[in-house]
KEDREN-489332 format. One record per residue: residue in three letters; x negated, y negated, z negated of N, C-alpha, C in turn. Coordinates in steps of 0.02 Angstrom, whole numbers. Atoms other than C-alpha are relative to their C-alpha. Layout:
N
{Ala; {X; Y; Z}; {X; Y; Z}; {X; Y; Z}}
...
//
This chain:
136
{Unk; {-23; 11; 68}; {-436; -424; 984}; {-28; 56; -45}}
{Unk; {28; -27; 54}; {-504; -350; 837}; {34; 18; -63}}
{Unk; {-34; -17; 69}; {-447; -278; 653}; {-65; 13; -56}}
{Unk; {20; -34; 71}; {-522; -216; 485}; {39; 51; 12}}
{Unk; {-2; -73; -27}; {-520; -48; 496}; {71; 20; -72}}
{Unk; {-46; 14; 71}; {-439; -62; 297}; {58; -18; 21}}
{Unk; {-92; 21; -46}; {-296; -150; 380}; {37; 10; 40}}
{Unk; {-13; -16; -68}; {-276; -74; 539}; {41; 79; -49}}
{Unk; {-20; -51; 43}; {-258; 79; 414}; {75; 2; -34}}
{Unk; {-48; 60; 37}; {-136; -26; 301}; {72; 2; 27}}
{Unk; {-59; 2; -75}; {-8; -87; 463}; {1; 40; 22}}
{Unk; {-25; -54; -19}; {-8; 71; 546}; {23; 48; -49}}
{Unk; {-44; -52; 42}; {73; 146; 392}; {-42; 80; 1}}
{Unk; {24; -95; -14}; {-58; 298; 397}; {-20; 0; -85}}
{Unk; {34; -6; 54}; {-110; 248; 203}; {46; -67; -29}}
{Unk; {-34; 54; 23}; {21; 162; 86}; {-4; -63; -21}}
{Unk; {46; 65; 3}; {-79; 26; 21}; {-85; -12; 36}}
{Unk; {79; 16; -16}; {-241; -59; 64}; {-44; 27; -24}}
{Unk; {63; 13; 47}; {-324; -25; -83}; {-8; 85; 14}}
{Unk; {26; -72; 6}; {-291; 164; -48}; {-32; 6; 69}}
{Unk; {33; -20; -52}; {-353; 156; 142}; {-83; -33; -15}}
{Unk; {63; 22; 11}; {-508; 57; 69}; {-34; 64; -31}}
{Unk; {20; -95; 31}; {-538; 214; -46}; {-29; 36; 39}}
{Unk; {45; -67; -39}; {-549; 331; 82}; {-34; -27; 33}}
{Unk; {47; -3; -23}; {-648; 246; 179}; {-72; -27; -36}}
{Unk; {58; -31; 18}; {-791; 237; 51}; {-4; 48; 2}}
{Unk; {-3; -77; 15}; {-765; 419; 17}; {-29; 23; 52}}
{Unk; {34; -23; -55}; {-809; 449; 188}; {69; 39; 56}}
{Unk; {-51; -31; -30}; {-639; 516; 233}; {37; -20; 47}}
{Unk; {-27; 55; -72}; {-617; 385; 388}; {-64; 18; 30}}
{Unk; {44; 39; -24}; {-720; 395; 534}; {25; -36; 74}}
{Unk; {-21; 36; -83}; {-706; 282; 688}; {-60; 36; 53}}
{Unk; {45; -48; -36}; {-776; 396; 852}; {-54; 34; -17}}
{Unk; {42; -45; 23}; {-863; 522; 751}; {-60; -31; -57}}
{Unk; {69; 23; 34}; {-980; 404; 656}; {72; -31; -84}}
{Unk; {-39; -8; 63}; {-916; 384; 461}; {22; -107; 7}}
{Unk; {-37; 78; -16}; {-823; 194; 440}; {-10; -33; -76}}
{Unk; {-17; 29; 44}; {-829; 80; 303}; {65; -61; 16}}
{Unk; {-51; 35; -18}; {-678; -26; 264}; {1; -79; 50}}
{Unk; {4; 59; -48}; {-747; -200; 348}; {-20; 13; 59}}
{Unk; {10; -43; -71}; {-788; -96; 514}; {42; -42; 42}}
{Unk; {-66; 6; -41}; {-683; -162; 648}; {22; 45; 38}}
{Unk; {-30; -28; -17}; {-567; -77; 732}; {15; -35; 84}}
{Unk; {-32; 25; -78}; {-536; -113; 954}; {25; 59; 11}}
{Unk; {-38; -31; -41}; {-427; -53; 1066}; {-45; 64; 46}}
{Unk; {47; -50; -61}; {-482; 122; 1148}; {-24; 45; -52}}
{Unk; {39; -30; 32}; {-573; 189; 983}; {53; 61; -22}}
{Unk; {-35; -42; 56}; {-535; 329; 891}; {-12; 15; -82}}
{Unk; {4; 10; 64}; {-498; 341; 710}; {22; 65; -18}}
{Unk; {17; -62; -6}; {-538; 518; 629}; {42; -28; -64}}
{Unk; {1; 29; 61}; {-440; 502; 460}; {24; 72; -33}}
{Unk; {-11; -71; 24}; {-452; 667; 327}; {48; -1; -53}}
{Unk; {-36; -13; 57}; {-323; 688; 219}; {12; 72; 2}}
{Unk; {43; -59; 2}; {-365; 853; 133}; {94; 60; 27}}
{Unk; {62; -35; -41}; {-330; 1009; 219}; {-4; -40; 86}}
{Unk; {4; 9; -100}; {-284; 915; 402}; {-38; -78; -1}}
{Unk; {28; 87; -25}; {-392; 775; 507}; {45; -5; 20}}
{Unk; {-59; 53; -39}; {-269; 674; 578}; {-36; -42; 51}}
{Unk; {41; 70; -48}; {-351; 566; 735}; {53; -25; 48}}
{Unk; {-35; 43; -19}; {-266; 434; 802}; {-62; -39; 46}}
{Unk; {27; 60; -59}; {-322; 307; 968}; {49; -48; -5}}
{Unk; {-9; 42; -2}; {-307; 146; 958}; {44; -52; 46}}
{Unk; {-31; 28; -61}; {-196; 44; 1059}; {24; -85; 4}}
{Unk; {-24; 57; 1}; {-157; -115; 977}; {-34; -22; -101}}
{Unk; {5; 32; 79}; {-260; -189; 836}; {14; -57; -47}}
{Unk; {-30; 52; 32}; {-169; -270; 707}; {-10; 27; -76}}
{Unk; {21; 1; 67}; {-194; -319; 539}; {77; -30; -59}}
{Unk; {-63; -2; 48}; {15; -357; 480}; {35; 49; 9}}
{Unk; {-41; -88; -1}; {103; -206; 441}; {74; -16; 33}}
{Unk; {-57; 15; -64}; {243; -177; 562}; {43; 61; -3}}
{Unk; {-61; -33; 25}; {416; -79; 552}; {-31; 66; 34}}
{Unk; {10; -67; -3}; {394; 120; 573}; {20; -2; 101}}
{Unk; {-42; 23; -62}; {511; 90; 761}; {-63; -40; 50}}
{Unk; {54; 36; -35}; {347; -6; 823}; {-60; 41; 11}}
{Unk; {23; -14; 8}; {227; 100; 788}; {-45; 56; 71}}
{Unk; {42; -6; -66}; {180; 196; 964}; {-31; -44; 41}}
{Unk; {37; 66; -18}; {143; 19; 1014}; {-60; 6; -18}}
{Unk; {45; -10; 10}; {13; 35; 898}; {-70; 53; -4}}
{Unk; {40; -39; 2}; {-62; 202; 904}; {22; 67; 17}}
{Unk; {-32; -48; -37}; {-70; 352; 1010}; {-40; 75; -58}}
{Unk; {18; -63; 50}; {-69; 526; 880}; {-25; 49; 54}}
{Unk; {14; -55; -77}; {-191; 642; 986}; {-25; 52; -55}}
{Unk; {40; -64; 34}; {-239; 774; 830}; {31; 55; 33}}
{Unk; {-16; -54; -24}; {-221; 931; 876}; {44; 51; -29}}
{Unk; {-72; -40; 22}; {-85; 1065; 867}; {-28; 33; -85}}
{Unk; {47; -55; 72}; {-214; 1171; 745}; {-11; -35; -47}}
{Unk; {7; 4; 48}; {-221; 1073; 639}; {79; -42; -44}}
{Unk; {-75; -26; 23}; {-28; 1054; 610}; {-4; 91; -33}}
{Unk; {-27; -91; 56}; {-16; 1246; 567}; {-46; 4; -46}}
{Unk; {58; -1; 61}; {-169; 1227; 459}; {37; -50; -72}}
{Unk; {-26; 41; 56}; {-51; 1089; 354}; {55; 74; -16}}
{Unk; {-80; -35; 40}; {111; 1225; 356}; {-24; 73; -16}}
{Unk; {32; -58; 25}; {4; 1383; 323}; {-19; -10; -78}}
{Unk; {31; 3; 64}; {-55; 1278; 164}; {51; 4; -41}}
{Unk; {-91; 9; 25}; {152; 1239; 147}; {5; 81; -50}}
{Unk; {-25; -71; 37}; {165; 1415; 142}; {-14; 27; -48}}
{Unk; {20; -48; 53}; {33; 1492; 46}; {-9; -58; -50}}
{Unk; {18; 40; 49}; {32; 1345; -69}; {-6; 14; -76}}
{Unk; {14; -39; 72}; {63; 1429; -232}; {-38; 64; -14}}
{Unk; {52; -54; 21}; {-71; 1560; -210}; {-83; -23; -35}}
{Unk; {70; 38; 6}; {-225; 1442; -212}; {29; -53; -64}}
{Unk; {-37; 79; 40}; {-154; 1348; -379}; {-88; -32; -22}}
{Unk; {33; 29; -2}; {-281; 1220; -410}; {-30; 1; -92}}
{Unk; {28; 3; 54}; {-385; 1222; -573}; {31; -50; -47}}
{Unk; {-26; 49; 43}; {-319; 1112; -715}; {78; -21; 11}}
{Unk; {-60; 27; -25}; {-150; 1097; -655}; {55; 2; -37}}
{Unk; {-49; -33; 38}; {-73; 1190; -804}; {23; 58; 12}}
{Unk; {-45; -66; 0}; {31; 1353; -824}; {51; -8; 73}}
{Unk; {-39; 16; -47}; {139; 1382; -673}; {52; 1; -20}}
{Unk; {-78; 25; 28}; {325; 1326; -687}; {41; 84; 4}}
{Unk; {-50; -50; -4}; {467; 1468; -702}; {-8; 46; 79}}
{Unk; {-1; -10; -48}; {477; 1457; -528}; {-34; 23; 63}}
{Unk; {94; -41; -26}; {283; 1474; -475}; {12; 84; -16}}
{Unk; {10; -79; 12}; {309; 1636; -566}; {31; 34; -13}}
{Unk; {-28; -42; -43}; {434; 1710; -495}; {-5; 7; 56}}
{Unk; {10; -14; -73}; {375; 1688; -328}; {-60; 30; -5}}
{Unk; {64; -40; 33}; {219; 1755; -408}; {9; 82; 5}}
{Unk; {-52; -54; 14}; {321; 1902; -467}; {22; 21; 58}}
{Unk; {-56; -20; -54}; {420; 1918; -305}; {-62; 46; 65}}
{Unk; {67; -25; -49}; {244; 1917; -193}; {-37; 72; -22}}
{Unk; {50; -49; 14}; {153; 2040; -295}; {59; 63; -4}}
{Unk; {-36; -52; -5}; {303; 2163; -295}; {24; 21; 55}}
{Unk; {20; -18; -80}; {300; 2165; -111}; {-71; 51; 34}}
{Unk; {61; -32; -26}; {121; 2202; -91}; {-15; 53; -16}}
{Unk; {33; -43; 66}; {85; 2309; -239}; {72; 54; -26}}
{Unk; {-44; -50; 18}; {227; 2437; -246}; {-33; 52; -17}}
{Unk; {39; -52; 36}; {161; 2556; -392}; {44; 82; 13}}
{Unk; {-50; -98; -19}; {217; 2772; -345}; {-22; 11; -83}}
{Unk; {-14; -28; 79}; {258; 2845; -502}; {-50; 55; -2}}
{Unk; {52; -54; 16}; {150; 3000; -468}; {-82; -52; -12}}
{Unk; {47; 60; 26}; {12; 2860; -464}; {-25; -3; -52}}
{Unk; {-12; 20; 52}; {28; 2827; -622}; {-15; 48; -61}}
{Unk; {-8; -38; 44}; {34; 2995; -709}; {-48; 69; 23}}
{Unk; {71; -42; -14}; {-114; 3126; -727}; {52; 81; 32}}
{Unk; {-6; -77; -29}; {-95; 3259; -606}; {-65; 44; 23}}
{Unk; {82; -21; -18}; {-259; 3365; -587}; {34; 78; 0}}
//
């Protein structure tokens, strides 16, 4: 049995709609066993599906290709999660430092950005008063 890679995407709940697992896989951000995927690709049993959502890959093996989306409770049926640990702490390292790297265009940071702003840099950066004042 066979799938669309778009749909296999879809039913396994890894990409909320179609139209967004179609997306990434023009983008390039799907590949099936190392080679890049477009969305009419098919999908068998055994493959692996590389899928990037930015900073972690996520790869998933195949186990059951289907093309109707199926309750969350079903879902090891369909696919065995083999990414790797590293790239879990690579998602909660981003958790952490998330408000250091703020992203270009995003706006002013909220109250709250900058006080944790505030809070970080008065950790690192503890100014000495002689520091500060000419002693020669």
């Amino acid at each position: 049995m066979e799938a669309r890679l778009d749909k296999w995407l879809w039913a396994a709940r890894i990409y909320k709609t179609r139209t967004l697992a179609a997306d990434a896989c023009k983008n390039g951000r799907v590949s099936i066993n190392g080679a890049a995927a477009k969305p009419a690709r098919t999908v068998k049993e055994g493959d692996e599906v590389s899928v990037r959502k930015s900073p972690v890959t996520y790869t998933f093996r195949v186990k059951q290709p289907i093309e109707k989306r199926v309750g969350a409770k079903v879902l090891p049926e369909v696919f065995d999660n083999i990414t790797p640990p590293a790239q879990y702490e690579l998602l909660e390292m981003s958790r952490i430092s998330g408000f250091v790297n703020r992203a270009r265009g995003t706006g002013r940071p909220t109250k709250k950005d900058r006080r944790a702003l505030d809070e970080f840099a008065a950790e690192d950066y503890l100014f000495d008063e002689d520091f500060l004042t000419d002693e020669e």
